[in-house]
Structure formats: structure tokens, C-alpha cells
PDB file of N, CA, C and O in Angstrom:
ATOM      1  N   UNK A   1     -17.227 -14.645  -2.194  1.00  0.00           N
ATOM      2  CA  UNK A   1     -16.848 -15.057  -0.827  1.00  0.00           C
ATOM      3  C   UNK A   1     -15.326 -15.091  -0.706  1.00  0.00           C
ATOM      4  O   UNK A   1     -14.670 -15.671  -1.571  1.00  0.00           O
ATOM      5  N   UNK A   2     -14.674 -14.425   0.446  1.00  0.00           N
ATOM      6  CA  UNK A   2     -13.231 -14.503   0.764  1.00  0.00           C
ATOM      7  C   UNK A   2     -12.768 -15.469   1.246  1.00  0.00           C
ATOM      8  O   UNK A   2     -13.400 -16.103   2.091  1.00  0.00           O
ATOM      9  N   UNK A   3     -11.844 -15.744   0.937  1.00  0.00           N
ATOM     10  CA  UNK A   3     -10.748 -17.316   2.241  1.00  0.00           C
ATOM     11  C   UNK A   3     -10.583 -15.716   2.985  1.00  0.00           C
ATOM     12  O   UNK A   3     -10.677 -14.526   2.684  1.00  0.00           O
ATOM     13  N   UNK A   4     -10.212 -16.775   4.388  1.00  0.00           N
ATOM     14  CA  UNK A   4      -9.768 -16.343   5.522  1.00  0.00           C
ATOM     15  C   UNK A   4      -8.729 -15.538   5.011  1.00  0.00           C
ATOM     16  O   UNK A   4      -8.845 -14.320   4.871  1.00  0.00           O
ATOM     17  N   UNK A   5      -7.691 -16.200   4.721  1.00  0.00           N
ATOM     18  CA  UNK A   5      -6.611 -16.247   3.991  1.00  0.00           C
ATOM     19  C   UNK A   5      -6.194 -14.870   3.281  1.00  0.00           C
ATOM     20  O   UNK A   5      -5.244 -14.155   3.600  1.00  0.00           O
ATOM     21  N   UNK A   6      -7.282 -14.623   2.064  1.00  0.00           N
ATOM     22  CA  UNK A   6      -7.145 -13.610   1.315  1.00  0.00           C
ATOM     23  C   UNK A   6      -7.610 -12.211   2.054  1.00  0.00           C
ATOM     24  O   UNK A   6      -7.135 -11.122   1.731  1.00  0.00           O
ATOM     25  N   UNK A   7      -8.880 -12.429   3.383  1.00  0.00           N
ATOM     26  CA  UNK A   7      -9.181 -11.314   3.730  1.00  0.00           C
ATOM     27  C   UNK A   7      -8.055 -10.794   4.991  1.00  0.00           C
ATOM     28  O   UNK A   7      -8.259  -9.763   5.631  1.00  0.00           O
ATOM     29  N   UNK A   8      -7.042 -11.546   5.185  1.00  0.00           N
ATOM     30  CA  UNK A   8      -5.828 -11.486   6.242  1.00  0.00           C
ATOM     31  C   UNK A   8      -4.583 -10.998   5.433  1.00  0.00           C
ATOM     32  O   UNK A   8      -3.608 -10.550   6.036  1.00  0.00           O
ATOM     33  N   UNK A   9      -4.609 -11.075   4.195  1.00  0.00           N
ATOM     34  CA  UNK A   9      -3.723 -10.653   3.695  1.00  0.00           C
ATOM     35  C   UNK A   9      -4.369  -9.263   2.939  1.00  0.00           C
ATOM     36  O   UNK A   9      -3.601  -8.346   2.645  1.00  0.00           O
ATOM     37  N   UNK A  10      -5.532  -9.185   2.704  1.00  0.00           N
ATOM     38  CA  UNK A  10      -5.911  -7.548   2.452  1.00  0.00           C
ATOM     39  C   UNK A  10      -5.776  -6.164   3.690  1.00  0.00           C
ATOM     40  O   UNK A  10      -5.546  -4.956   3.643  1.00  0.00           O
ATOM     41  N   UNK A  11      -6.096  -7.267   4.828  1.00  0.00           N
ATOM     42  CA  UNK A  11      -5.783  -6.587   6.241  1.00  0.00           C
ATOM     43  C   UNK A  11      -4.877  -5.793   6.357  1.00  0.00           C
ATOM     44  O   UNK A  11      -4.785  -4.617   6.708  1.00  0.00           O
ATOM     45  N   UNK A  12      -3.877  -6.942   5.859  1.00  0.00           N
ATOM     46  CA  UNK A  12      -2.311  -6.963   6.400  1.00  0.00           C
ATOM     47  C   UNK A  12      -1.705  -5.891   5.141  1.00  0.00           C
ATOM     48  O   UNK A  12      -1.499  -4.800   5.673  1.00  0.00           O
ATOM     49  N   UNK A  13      -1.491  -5.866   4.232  1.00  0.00           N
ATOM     50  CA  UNK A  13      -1.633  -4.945   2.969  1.00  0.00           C
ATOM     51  C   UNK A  13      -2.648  -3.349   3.956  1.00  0.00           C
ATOM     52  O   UNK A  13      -2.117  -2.453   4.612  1.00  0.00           O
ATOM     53  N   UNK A  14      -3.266  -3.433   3.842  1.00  0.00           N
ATOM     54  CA  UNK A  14      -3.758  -1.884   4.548  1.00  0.00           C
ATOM     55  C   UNK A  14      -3.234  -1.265   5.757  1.00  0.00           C
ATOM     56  O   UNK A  14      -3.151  -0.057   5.978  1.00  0.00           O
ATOM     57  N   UNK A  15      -2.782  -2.530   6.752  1.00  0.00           N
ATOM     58  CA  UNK A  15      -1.673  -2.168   7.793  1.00  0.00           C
ATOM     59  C   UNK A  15      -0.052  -1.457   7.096  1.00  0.00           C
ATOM     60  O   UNK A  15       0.513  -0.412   7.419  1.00  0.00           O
ATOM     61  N   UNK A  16       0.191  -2.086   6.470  1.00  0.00           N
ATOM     62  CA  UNK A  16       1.569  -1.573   6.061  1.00  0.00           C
ATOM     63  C   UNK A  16       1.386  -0.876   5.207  1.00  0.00           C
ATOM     64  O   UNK A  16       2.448  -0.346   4.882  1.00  0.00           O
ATOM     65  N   UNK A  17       0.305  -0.454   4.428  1.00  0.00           N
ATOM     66  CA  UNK A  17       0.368   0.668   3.525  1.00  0.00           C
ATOM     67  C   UNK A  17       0.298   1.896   4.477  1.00  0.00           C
ATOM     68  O   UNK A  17       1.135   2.780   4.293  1.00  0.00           O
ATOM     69  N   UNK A  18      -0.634   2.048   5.498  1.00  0.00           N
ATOM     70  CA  UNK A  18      -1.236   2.843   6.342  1.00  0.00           C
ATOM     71  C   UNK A  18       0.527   3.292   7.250  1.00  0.00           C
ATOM     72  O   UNK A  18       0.885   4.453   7.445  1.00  0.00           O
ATOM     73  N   UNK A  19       1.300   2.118   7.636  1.00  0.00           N
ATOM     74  CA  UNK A  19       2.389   2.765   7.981  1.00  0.00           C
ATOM     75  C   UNK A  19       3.679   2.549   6.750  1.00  0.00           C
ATOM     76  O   UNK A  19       4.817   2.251   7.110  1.00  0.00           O
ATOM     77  N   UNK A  20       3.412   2.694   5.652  1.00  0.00           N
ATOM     78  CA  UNK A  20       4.301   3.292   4.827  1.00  0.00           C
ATOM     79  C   UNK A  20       4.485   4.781   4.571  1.00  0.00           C
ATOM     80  O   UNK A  20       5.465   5.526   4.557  1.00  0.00           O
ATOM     81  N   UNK A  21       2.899   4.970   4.333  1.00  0.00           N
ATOM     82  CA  UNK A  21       2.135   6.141   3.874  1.00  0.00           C
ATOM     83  C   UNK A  21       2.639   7.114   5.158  1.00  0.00           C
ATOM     84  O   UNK A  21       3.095   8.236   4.934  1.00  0.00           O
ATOM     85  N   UNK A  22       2.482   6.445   6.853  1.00  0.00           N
ATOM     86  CA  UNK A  22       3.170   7.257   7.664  1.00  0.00           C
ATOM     87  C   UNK A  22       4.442   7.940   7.440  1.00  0.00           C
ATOM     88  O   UNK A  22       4.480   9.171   7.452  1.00  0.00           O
ATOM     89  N   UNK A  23       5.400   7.290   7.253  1.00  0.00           N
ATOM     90  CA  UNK A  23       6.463   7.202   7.329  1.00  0.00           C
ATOM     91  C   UNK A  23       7.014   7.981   6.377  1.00  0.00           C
ATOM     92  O   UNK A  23       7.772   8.944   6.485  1.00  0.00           O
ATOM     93  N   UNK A  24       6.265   7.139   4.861  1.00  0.00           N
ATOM     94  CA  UNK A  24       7.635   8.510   3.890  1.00  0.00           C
ATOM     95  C   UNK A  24       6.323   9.247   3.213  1.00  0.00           C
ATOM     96  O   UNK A  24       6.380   9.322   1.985  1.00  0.00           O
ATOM     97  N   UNK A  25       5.275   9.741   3.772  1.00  0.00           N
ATOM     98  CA  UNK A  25       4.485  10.822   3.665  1.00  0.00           C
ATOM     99  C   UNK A  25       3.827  10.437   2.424  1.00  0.00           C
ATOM    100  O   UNK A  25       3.567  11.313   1.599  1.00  0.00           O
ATOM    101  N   UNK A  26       3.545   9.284   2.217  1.00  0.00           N
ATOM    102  CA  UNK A  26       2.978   8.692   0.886  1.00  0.00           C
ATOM    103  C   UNK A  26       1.514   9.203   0.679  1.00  0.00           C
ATOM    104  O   UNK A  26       0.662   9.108   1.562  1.00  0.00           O
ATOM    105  N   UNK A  27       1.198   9.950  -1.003  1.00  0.00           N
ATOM    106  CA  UNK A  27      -0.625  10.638  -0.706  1.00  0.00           C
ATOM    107  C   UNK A  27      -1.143   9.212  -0.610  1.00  0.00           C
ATOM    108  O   UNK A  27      -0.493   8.200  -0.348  1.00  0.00           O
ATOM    109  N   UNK A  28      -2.509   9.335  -0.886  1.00  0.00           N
ATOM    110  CA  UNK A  28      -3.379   8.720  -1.220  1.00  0.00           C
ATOM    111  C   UNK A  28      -3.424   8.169  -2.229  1.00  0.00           C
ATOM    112  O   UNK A  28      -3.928   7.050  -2.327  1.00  0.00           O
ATOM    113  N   UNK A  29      -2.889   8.841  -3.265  1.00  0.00           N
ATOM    114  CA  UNK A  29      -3.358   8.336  -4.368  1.00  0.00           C
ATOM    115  C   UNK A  29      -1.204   8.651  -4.976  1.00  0.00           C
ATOM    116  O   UNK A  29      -0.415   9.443  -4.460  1.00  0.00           O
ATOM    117  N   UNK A  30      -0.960   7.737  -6.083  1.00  0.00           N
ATOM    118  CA  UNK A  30       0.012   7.864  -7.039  1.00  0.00           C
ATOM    119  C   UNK A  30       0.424   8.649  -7.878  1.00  0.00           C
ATOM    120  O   UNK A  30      -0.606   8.940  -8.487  1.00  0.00           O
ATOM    121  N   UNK A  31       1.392   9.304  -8.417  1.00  0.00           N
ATOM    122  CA  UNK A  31       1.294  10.086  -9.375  1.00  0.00           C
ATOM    123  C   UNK A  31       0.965  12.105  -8.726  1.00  0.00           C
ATOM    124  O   UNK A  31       0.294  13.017  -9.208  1.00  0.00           O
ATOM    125  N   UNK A  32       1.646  12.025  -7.761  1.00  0.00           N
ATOM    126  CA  UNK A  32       1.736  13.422  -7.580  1.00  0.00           C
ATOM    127  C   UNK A  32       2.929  14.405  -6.851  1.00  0.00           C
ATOM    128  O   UNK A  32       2.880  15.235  -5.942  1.00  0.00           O
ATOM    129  N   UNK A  33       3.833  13.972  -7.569  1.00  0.00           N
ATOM    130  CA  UNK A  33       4.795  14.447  -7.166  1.00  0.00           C
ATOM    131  C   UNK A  33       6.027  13.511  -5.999  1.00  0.00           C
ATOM    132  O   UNK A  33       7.028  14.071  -5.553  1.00  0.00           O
ATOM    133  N   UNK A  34       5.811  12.638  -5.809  1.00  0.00           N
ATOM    134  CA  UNK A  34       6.036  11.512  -4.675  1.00  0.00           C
ATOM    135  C   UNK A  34       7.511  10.953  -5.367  1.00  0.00           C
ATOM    136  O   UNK A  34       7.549  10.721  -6.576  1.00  0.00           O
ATOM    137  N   UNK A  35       8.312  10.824  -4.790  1.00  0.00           N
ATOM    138  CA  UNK A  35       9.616  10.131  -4.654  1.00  0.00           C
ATOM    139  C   UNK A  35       9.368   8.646  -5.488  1.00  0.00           C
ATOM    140  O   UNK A  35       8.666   7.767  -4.988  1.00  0.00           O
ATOM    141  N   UNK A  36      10.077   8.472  -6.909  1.00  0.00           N
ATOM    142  CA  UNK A  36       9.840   6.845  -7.604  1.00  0.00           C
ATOM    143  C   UNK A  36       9.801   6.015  -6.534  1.00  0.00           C
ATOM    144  O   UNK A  36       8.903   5.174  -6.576  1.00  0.00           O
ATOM    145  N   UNK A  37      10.349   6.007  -5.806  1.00  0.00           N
ATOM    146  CA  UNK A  37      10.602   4.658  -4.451  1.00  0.00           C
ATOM    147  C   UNK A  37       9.151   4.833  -3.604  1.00  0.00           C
ATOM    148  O   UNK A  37       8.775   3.855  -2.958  1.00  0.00           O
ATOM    149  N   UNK A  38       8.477   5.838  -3.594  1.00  0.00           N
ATOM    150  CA  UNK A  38       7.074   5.843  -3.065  1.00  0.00           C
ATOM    151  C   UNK A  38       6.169   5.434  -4.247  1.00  0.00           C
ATOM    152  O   UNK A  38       4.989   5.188  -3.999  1.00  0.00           O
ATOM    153  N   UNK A  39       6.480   5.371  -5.104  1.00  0.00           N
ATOM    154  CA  UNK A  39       5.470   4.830  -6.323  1.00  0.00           C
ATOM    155  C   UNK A  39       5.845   3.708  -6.553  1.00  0.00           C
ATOM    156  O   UNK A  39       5.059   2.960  -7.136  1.00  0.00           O
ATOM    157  N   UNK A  40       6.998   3.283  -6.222  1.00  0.00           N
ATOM    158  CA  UNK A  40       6.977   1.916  -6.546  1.00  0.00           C
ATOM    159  C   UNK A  40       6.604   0.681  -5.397  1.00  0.00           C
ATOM    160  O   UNK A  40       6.562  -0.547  -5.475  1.00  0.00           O
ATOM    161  N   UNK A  41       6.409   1.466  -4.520  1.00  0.00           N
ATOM    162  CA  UNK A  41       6.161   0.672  -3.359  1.00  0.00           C
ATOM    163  C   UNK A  41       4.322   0.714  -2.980  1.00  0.00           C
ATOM    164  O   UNK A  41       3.577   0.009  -2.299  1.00  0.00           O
ATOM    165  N   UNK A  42       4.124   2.081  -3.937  1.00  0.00           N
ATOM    166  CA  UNK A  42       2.733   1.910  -3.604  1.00  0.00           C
ATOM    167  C   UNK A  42       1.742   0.563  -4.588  1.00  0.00           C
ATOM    168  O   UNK A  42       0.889  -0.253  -4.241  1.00  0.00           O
ATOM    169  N   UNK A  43       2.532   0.954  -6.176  1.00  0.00           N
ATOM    170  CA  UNK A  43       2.442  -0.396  -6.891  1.00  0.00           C
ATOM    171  C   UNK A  43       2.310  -1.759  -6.541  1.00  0.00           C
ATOM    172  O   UNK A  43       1.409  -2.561  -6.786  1.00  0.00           O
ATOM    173  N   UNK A  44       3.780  -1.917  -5.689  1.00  0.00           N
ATOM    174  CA  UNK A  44       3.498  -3.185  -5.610  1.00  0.00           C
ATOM    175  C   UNK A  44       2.769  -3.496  -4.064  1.00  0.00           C
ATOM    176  O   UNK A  44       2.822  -4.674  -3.710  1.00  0.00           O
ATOM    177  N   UNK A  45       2.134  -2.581  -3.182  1.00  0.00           N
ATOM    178  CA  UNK A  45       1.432  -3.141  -2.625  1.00  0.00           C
ATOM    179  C   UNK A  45       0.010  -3.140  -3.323  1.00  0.00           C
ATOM    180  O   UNK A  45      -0.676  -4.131  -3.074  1.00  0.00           O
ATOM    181  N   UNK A  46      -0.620  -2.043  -4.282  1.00  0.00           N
ATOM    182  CA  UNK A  46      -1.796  -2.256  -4.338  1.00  0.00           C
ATOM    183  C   UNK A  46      -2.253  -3.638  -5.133  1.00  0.00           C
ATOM    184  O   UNK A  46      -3.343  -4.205  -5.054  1.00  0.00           O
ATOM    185  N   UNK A  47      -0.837  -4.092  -6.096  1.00  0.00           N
ATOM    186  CA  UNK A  47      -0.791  -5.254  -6.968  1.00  0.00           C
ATOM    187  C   UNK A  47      -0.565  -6.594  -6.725  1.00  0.00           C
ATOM    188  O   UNK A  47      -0.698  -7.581  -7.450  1.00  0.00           O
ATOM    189  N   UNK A  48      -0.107  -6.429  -5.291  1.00  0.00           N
ATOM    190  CA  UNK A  48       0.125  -7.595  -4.952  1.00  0.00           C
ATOM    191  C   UNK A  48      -1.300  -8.013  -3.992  1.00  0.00           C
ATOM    192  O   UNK A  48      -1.399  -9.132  -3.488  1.00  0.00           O
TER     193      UNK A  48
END
């Protein structure tokens, strides 16, 4: 079962990945050729 809490912050995490990924053309997935600053940003959103 989720807190409110945690399922608002998974939300919110898929919102800004969704416009990161816009923005500096981030894949899907890590590890393919992508700018370190797009891997490191994809890191720490999927980790946080």
C-alpha cells in the first residue's frame, strides 16, 4: 500500500522525467550514447 505522499512524489518524478526527456532528447532507457549530464540526471531521478 502507498502513502499519498509516496504515490505524489512518483507522479511528480514521471512529470519531470517526461519533460527532461523532452527537452534534452533523453532515450528511454540509459547508456546509449546520451550526454553524462543526461545520465546523470536520469540516475538520480530514477533513484531518488
Amino acid at each position: 500500500m502507498m502513502t499519498d505522499a509516496k504515490k505524489e512524489s512518483a507522479l511528480e518524478r514521471r512529470i519531470i522525467f517526461s519533460c527532461i526527456r523532452r527537452t534534452t532528447q533523453l532515450p528511454a532507457y540509459p547508456g546509449s550514447g546520451t550526454k553524462p549530464v543526461d545520465k546523470i540526471l536520469y540516475a538520480i531521478i530514477i533513484l531518488n
